[in-house]
PDBQT receptor file of N, H, CA, C and O in Angstrom, charges set to zero:
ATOM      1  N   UNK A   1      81.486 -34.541   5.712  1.00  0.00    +0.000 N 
ATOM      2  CA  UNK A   1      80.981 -35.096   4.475  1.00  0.00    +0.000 C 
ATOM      3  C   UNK A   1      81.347 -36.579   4.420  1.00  0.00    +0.000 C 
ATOM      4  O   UNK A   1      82.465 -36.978   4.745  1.00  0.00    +0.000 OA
ATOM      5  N   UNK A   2      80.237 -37.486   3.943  1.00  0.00    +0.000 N 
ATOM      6  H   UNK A   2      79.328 -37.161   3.679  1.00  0.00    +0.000 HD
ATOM      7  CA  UNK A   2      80.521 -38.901   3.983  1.00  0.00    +0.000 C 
ATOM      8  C   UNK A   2      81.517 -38.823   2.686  1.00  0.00    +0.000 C 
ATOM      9  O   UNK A   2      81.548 -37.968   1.801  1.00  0.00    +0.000 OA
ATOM     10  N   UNK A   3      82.585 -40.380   2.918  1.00  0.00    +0.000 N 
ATOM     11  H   UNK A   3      82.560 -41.075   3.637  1.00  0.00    +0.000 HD
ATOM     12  CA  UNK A   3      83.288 -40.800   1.816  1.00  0.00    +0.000 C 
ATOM     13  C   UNK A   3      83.000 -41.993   2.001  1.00  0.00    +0.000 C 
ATOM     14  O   UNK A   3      82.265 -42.470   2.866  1.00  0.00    +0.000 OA
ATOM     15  N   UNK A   4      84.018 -42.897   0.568  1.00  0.00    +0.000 N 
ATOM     16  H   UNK A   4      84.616 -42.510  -0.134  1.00  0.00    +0.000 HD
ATOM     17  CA  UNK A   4      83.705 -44.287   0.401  1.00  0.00    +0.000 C 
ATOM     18  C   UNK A   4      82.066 -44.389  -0.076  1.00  0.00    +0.000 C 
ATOM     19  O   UNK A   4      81.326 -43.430   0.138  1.00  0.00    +0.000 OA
ATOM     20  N   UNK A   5      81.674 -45.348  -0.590  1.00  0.00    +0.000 N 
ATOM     21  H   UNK A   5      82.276 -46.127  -0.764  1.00  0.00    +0.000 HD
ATOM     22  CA  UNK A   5      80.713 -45.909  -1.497  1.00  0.00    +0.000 C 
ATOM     23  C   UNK A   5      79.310 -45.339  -1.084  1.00  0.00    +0.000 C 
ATOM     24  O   UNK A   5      78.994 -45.233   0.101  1.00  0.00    +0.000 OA
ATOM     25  N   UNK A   6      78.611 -45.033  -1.959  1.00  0.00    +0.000 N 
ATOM     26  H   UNK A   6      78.868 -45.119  -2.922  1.00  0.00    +0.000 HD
ATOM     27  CA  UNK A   6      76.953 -44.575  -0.931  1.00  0.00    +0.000 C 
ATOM     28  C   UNK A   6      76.146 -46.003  -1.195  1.00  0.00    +0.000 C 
ATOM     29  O   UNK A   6      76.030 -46.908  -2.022  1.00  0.00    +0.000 OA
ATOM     30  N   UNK A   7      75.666 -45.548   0.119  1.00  0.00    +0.000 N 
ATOM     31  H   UNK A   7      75.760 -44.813   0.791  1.00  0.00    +0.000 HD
ATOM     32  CA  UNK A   7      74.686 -46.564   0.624  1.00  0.00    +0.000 C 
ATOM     33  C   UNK A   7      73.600 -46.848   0.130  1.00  0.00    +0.000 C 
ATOM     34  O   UNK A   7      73.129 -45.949  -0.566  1.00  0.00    +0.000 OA
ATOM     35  N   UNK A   8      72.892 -47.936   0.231  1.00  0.00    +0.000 N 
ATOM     36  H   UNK A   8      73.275 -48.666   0.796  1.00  0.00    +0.000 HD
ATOM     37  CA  UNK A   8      71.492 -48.112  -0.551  1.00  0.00    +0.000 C 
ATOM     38  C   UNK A   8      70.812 -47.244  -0.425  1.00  0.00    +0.000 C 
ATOM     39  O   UNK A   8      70.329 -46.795  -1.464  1.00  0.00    +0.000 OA
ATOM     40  N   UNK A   9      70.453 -46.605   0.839  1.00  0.00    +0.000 N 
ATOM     41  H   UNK A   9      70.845 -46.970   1.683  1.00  0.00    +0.000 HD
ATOM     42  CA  UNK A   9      69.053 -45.091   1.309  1.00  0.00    +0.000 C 
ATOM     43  C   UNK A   9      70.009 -43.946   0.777  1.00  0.00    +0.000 C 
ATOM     44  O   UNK A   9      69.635 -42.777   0.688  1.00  0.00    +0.000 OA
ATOM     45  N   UNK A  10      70.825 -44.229   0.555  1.00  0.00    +0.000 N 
ATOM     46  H   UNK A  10      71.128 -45.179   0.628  1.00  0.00    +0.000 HD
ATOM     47  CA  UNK A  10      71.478 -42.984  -0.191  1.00  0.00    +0.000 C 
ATOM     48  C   UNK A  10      71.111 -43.106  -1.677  1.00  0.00    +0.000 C 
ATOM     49  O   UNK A  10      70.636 -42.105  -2.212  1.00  0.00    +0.000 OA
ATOM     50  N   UNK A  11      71.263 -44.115  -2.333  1.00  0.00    +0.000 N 
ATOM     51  H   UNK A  11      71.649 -44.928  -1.898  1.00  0.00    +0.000 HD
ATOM     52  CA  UNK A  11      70.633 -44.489  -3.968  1.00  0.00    +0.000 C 
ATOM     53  C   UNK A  11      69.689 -44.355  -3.925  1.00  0.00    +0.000 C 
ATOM     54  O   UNK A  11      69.331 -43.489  -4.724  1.00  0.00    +0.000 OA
ATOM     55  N   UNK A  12      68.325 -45.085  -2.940  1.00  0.00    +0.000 N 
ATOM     56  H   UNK A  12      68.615 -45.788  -2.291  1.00  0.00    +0.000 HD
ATOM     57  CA  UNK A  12      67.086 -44.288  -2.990  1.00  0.00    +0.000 C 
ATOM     58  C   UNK A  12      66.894 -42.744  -2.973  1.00  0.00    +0.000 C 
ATOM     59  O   UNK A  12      66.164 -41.940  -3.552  1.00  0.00    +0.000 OA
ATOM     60  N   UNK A  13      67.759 -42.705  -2.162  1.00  0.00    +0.000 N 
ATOM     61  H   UNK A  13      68.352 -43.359  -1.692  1.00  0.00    +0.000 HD
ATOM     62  CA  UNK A  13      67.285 -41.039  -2.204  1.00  0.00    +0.000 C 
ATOM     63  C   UNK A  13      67.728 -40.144  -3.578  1.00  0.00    +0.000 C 
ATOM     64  O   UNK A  13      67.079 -39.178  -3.980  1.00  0.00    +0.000 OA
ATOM     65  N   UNK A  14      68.712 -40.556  -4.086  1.00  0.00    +0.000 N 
ATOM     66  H   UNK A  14      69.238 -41.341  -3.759  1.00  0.00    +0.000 HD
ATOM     67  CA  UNK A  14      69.132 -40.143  -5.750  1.00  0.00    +0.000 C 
ATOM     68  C   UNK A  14      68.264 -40.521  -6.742  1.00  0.00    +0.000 C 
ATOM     69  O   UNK A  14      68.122 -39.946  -7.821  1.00  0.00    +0.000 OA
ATOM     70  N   UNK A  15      67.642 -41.576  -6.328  1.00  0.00    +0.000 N 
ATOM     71  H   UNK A  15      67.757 -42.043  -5.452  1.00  0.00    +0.000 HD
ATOM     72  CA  UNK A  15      66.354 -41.885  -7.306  1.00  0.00    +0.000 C 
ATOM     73  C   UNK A  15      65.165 -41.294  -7.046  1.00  0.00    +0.000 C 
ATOM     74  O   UNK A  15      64.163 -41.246  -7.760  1.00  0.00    +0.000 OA
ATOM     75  N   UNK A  16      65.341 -40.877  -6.038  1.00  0.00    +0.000 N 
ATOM     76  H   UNK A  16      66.154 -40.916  -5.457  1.00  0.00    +0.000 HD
ATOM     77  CA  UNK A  16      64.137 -40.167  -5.404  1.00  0.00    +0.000 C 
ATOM     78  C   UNK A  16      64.581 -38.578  -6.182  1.00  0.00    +0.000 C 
ATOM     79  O   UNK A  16      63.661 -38.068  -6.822  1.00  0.00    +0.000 OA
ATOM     80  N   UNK A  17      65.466 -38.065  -6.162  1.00  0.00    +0.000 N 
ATOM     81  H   UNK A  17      66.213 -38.480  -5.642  1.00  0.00    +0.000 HD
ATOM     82  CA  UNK A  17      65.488 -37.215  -6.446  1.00  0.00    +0.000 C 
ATOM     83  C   UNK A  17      65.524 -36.816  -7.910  1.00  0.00    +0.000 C 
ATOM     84  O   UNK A  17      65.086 -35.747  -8.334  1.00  0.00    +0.000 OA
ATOM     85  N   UNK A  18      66.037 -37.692  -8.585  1.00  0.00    +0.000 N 
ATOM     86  H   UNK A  18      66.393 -38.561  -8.240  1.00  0.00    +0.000 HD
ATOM     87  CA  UNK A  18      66.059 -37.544 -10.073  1.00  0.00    +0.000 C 
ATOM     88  C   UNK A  18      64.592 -37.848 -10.522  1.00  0.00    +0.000 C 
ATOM     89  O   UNK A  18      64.222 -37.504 -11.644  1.00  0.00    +0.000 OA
ATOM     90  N   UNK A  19      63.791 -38.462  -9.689  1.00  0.00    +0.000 N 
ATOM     91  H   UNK A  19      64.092 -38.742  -8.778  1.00  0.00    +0.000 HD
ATOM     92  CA  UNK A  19      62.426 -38.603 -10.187  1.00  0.00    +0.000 C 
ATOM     93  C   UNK A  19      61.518 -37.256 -10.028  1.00  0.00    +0.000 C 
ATOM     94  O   UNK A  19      60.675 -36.837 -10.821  1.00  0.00    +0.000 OA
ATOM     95  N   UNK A  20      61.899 -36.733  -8.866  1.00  0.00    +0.000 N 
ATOM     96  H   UNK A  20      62.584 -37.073  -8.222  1.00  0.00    +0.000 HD
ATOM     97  CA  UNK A  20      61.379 -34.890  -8.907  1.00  0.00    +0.000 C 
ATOM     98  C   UNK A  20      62.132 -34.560  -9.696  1.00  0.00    +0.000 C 
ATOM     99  O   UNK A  20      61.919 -33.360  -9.528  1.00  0.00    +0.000 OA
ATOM    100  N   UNK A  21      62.990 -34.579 -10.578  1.00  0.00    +0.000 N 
ATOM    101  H   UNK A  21      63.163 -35.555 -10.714  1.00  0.00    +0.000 HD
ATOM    102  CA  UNK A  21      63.679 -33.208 -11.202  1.00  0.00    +0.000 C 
ATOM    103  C   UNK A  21      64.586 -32.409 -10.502  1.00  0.00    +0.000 C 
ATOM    104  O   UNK A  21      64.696 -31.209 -10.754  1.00  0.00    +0.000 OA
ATOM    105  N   UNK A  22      65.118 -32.864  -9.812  1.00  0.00    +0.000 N 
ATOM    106  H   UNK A  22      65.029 -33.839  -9.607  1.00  0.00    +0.000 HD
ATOM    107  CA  UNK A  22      66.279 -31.917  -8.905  1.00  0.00    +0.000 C 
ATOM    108  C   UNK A  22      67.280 -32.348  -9.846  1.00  0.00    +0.000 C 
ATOM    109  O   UNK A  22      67.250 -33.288 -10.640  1.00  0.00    +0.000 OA
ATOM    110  N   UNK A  23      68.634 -31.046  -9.493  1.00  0.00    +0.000 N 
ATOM    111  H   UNK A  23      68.658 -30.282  -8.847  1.00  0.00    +0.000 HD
ATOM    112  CA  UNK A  23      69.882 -31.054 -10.484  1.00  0.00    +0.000 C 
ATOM    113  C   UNK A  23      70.993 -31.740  -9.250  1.00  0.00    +0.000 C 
ATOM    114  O   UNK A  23      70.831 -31.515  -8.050  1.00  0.00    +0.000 OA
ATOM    115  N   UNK A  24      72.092 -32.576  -9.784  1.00  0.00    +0.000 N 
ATOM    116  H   UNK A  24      72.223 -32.758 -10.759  1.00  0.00    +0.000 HD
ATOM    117  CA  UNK A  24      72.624 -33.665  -9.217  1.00  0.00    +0.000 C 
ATOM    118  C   UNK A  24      73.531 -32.279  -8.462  1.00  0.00    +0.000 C 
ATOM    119  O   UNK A  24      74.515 -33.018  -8.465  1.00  0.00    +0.000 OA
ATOM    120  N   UNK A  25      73.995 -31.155  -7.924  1.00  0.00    +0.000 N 
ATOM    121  H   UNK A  25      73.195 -30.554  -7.921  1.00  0.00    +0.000 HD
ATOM    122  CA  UNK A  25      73.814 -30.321  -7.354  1.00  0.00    +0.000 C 
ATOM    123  C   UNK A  25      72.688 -30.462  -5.975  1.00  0.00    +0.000 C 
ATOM    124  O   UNK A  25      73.036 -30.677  -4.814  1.00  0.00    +0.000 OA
ATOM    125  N   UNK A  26      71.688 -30.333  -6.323  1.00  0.00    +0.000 N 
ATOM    126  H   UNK A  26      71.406 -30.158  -7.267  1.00  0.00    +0.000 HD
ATOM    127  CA  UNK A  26      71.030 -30.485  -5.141  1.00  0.00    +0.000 C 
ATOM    128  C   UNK A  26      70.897 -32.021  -4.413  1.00  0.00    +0.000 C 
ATOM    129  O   UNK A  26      70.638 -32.187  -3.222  1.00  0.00    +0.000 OA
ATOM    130  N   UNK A  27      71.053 -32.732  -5.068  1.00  0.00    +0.000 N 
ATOM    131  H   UNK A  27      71.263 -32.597  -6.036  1.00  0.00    +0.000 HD
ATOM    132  CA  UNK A  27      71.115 -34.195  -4.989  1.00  0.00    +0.000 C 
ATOM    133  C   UNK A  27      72.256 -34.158  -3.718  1.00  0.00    +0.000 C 
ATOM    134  O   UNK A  27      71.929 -34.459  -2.570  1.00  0.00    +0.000 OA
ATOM    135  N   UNK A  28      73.453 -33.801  -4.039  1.00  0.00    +0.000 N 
ATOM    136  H   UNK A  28      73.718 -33.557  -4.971  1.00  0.00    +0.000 HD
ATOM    137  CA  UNK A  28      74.484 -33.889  -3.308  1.00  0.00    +0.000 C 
ATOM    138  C   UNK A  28      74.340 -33.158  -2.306  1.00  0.00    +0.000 C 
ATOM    139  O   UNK A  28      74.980 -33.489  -1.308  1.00  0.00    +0.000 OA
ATOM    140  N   UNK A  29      73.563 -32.067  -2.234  1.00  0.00    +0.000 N 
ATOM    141  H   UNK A  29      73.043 -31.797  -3.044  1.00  0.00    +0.000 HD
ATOM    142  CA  UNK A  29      73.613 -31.406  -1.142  1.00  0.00    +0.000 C 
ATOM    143  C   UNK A  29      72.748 -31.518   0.128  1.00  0.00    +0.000 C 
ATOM    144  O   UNK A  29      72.825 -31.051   1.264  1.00  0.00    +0.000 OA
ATOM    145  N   UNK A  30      71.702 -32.506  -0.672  1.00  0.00    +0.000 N 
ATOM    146  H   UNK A  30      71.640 -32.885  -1.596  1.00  0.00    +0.000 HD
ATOM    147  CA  UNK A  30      70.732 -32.944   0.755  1.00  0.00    +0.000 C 
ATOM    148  C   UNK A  30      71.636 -34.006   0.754  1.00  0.00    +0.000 C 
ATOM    149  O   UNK A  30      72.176 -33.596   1.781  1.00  0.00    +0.000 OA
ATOM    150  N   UNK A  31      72.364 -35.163   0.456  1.00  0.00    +0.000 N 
ATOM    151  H   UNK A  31      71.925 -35.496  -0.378  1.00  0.00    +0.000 HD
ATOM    152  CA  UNK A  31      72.999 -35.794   0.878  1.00  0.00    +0.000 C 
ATOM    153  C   UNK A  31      74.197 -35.877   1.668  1.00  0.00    +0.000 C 
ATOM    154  O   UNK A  31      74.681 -36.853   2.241  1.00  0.00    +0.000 OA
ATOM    155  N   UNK A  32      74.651 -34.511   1.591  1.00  0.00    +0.000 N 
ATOM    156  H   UNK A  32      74.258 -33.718   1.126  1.00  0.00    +0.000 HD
ATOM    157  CA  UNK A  32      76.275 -34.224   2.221  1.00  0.00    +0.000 C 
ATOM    158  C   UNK A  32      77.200 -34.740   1.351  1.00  0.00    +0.000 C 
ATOM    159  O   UNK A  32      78.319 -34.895   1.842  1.00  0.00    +0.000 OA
ATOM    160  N   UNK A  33      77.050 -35.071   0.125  1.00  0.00    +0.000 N 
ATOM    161  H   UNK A  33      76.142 -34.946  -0.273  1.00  0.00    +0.000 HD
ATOM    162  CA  UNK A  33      77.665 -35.448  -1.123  1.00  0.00    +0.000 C 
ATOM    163  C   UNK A  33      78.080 -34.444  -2.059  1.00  0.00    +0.000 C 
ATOM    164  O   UNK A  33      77.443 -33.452  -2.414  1.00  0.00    +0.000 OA
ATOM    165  N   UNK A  34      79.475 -34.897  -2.496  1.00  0.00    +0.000 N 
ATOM    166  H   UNK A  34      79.992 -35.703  -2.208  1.00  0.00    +0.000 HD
ATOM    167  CA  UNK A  34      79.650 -33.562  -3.792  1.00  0.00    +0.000 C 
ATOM    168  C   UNK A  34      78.937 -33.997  -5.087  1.00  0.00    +0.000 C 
ATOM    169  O   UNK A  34      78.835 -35.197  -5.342  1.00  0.00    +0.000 OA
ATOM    170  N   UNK A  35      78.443 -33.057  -5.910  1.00  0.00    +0.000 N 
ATOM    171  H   UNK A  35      78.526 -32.083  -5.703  1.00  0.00    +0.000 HD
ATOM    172  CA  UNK A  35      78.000 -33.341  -7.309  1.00  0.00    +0.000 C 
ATOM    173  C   UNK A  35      78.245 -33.762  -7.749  1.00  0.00    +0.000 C 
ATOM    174  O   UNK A  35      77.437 -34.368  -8.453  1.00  0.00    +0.000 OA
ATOM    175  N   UNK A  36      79.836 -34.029  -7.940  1.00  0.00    +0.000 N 
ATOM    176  H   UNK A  36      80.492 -33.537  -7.368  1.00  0.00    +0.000 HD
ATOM    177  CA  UNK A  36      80.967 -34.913  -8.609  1.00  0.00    +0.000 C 
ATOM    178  C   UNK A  36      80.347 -36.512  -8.700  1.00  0.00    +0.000 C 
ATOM    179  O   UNK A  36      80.218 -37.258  -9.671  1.00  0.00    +0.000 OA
ATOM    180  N   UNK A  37      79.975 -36.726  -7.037  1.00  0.00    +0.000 N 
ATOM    181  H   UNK A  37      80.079 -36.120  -6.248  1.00  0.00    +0.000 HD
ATOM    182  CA  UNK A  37      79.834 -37.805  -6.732  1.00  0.00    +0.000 C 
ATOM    183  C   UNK A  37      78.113 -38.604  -7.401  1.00  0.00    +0.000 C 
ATOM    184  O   UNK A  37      78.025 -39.598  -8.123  1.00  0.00    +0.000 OA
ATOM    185  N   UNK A  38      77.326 -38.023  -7.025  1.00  0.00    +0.000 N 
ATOM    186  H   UNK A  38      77.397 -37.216  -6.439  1.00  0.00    +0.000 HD
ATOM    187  CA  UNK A  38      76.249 -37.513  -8.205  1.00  0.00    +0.000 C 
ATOM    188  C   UNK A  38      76.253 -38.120  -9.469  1.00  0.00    +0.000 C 
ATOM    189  O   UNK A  38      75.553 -39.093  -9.750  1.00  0.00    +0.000 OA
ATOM    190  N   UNK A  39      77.084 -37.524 -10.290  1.00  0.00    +0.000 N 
ATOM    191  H   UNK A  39      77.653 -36.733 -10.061  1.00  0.00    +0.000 HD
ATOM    192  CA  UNK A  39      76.828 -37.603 -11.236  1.00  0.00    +0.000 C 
ATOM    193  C   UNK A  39      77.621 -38.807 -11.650  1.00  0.00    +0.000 C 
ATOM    194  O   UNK A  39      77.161 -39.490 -12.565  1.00  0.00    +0.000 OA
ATOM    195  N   UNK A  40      78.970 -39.216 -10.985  1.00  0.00    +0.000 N 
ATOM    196  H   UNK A  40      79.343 -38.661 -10.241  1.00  0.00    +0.000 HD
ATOM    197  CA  UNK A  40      79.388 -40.572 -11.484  1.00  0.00    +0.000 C 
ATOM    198  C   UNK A  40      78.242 -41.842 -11.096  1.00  0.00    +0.000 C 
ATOM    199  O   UNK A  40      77.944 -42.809 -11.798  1.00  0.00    +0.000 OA
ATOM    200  N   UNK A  41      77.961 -41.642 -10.355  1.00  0.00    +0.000 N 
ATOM    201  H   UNK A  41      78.203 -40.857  -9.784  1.00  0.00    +0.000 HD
ATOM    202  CA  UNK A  41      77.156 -42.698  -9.421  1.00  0.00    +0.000 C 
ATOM    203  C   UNK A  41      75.830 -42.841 -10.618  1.00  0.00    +0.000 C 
ATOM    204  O   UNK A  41      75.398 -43.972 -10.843  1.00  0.00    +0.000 OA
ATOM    205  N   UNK A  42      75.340 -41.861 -11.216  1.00  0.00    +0.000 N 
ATOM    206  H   UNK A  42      75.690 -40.943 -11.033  1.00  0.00    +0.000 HD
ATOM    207  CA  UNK A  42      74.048 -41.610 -12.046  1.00  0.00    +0.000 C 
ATOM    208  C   UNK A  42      74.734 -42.132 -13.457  1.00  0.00    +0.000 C 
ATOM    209  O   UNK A  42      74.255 -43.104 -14.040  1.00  0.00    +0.000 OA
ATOM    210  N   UNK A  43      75.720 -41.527 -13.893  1.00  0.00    +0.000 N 
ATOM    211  H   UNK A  43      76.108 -40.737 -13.418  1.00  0.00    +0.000 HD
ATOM    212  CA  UNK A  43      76.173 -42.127 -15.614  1.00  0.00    +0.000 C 
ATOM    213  C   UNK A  43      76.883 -43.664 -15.273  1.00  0.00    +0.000 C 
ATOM    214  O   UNK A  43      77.091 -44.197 -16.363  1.00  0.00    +0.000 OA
ATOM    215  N   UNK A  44      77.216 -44.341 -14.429  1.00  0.00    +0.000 N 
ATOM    216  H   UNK A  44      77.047 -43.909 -13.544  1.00  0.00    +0.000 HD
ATOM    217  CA  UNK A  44      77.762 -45.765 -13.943  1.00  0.00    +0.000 C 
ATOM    218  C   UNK A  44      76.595 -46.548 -14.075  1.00  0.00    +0.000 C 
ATOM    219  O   UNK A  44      76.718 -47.762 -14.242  1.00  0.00    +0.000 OA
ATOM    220  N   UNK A  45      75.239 -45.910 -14.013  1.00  0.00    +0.000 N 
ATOM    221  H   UNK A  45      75.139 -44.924 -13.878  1.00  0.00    +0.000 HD
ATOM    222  CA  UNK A  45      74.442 -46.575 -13.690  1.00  0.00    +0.000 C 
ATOM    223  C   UNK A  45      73.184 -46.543 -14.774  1.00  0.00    +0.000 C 
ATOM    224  O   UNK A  45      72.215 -47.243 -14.479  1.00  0.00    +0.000 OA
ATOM    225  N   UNK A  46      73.139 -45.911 -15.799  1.00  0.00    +0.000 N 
ATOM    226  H   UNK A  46      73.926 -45.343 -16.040  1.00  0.00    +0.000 HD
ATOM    227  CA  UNK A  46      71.953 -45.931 -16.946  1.00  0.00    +0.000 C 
ATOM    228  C   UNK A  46      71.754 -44.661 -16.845  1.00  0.00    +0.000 C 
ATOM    229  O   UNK A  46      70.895 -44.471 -17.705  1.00  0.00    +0.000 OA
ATOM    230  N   UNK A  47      72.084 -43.190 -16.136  1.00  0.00    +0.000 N 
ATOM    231  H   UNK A  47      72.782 -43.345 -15.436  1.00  0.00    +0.000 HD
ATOM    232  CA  UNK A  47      71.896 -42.411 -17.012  1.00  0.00    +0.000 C 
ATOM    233  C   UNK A  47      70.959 -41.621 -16.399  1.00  0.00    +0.000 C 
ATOM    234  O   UNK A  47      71.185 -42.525 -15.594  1.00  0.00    +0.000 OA
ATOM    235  N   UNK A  48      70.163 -40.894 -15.954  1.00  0.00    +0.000 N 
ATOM    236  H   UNK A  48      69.980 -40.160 -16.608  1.00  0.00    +0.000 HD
ATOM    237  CA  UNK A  48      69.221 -40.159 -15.021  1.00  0.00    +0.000 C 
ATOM    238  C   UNK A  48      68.077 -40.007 -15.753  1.00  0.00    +0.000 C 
ATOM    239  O   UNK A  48      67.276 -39.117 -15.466  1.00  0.00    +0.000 OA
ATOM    240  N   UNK A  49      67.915 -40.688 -16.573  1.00  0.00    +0.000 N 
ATOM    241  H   UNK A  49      68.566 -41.411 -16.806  1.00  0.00    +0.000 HD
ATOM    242  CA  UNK A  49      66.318 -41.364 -17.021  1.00  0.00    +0.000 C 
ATOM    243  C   UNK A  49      65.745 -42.630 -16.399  1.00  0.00    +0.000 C 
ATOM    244  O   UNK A  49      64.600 -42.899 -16.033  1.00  0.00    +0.000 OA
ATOM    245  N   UNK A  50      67.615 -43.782 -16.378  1.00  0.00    +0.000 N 
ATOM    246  H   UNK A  50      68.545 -43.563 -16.675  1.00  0.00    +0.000 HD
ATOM    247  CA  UNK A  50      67.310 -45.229 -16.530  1.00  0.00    +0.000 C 
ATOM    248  C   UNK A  50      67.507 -45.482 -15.111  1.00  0.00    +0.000 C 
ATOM    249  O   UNK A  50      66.976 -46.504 -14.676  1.00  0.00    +0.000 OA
ATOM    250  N   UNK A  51      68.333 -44.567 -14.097  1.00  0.00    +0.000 N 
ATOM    251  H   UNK A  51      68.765 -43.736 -14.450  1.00  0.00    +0.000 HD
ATOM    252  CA  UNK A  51      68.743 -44.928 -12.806  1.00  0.00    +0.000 C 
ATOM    253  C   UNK A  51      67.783 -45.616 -12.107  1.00  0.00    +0.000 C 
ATOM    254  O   UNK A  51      66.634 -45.204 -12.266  1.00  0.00    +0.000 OA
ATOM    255  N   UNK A  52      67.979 -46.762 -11.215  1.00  0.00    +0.000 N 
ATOM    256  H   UNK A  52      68.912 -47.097 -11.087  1.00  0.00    +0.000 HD
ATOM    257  CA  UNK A  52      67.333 -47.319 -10.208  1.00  0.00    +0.000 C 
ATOM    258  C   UNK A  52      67.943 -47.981  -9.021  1.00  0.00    +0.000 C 
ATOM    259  O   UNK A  52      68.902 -48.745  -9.122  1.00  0.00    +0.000 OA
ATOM    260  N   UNK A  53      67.532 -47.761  -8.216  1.00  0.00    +0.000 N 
ATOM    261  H   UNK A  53      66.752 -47.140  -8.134  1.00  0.00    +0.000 HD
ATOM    262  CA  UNK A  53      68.751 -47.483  -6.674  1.00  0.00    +0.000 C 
ATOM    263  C   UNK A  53      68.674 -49.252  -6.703  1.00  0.00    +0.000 C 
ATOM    264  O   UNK A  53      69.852 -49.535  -6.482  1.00  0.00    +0.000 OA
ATOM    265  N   UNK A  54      67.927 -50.576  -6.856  1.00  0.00    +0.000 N 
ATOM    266  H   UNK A  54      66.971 -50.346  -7.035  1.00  0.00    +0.000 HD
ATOM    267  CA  UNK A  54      68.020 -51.574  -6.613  1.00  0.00    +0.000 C 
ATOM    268  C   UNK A  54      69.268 -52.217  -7.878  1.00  0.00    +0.000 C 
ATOM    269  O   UNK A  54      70.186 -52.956  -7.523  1.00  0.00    +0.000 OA
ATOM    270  N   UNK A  55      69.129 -51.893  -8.951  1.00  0.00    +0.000 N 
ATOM    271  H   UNK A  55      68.384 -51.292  -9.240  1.00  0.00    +0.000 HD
ATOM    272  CA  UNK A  55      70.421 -52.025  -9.881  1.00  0.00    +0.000 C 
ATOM    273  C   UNK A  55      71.510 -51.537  -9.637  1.00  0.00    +0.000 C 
ATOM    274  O   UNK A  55      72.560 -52.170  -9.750  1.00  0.00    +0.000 OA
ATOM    275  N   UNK A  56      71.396 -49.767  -9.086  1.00  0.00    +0.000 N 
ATOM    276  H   UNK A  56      70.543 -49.253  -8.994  1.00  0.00    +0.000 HD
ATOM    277  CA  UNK A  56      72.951 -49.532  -8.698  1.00  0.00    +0.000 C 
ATOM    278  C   UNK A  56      73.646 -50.599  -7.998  1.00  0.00    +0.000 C 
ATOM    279  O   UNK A  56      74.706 -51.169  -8.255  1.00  0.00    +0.000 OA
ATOM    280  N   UNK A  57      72.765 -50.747  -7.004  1.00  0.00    +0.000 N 
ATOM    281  H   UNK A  57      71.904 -50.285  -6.795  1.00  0.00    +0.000 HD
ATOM    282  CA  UNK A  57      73.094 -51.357  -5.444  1.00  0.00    +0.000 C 
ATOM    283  C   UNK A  57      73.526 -52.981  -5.872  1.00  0.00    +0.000 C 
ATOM    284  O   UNK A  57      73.991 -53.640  -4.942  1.00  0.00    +0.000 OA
ATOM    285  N   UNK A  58      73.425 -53.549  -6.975  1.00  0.00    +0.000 N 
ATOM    286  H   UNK A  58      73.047 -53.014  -7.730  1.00  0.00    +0.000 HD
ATOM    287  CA  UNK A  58      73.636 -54.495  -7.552  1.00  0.00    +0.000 C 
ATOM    288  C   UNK A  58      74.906 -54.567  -8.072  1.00  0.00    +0.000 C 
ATOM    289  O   UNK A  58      75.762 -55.401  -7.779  1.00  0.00    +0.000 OA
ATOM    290  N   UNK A  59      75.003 -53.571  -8.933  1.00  0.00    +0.000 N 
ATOM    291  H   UNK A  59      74.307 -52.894  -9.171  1.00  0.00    +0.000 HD
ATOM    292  CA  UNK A  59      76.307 -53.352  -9.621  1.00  0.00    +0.000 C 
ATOM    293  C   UNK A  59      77.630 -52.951  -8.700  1.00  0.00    +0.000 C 
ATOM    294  O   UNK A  59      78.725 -53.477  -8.895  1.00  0.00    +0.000 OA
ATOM    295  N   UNK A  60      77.417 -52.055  -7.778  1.00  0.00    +0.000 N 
ATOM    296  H   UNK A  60      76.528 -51.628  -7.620  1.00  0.00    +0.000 HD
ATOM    297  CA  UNK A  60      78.254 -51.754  -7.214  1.00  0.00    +0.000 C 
ATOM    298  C   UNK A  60      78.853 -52.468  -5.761  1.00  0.00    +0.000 C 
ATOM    299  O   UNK A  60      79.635 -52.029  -4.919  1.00  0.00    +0.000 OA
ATOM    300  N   UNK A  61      78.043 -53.901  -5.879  1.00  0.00    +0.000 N 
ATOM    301  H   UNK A  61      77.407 -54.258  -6.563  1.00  0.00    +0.000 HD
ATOM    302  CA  UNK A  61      78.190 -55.006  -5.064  1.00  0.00    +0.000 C 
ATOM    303  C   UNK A  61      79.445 -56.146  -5.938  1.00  0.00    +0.000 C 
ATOM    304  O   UNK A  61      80.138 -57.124  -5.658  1.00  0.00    +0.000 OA
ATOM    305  N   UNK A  62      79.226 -55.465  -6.836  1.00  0.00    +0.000 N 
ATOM    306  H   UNK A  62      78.663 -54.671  -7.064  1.00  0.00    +0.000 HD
ATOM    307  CA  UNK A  62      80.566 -56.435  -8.315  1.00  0.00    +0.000 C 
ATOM    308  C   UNK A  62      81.615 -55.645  -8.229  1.00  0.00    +0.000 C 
ATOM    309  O   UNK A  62      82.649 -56.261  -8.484  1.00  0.00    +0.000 OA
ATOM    310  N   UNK A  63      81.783 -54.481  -7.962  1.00  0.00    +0.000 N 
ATOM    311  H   UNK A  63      80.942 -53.980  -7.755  1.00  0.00    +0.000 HD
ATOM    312  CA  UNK A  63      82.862 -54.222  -8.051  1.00  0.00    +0.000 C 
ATOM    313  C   UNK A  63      83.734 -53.915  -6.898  1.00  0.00    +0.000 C 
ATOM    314  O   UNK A  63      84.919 -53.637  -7.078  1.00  0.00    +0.000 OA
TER     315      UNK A  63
């Protein structure tokens, strides 16, 4: 299982997935990611309405 920060094609792919309707559960699991991870990464970031992998990838370049 990857650790440390996910990657941009990894945020696409969470945006990709929250845009089908998958549960941050499955999110993590095509990723090799825990849910845990999921879901901080999604509420850090606007919320799994507002998420967008080019803003995460912004924000998490600040910190």
């Amino acid at each position: 299982m990857p650790s440390g920060r996910l990657s941009y094609q990894e945020r696409q792919r969470v945006a990709a997935g929250l845009a089908d309707g998958l549960s941050y559960g499955e999110i993590g699991r095509r990723l090799g990611r825990p849910s845990s991870t999921i879901v901080r990464e999604v509420a850090r970031n606007g919320g799994a309405h507002e998420y967008q992998a080019d803003r995460a990838e912004r924000a998490a370049r600040w910190r």
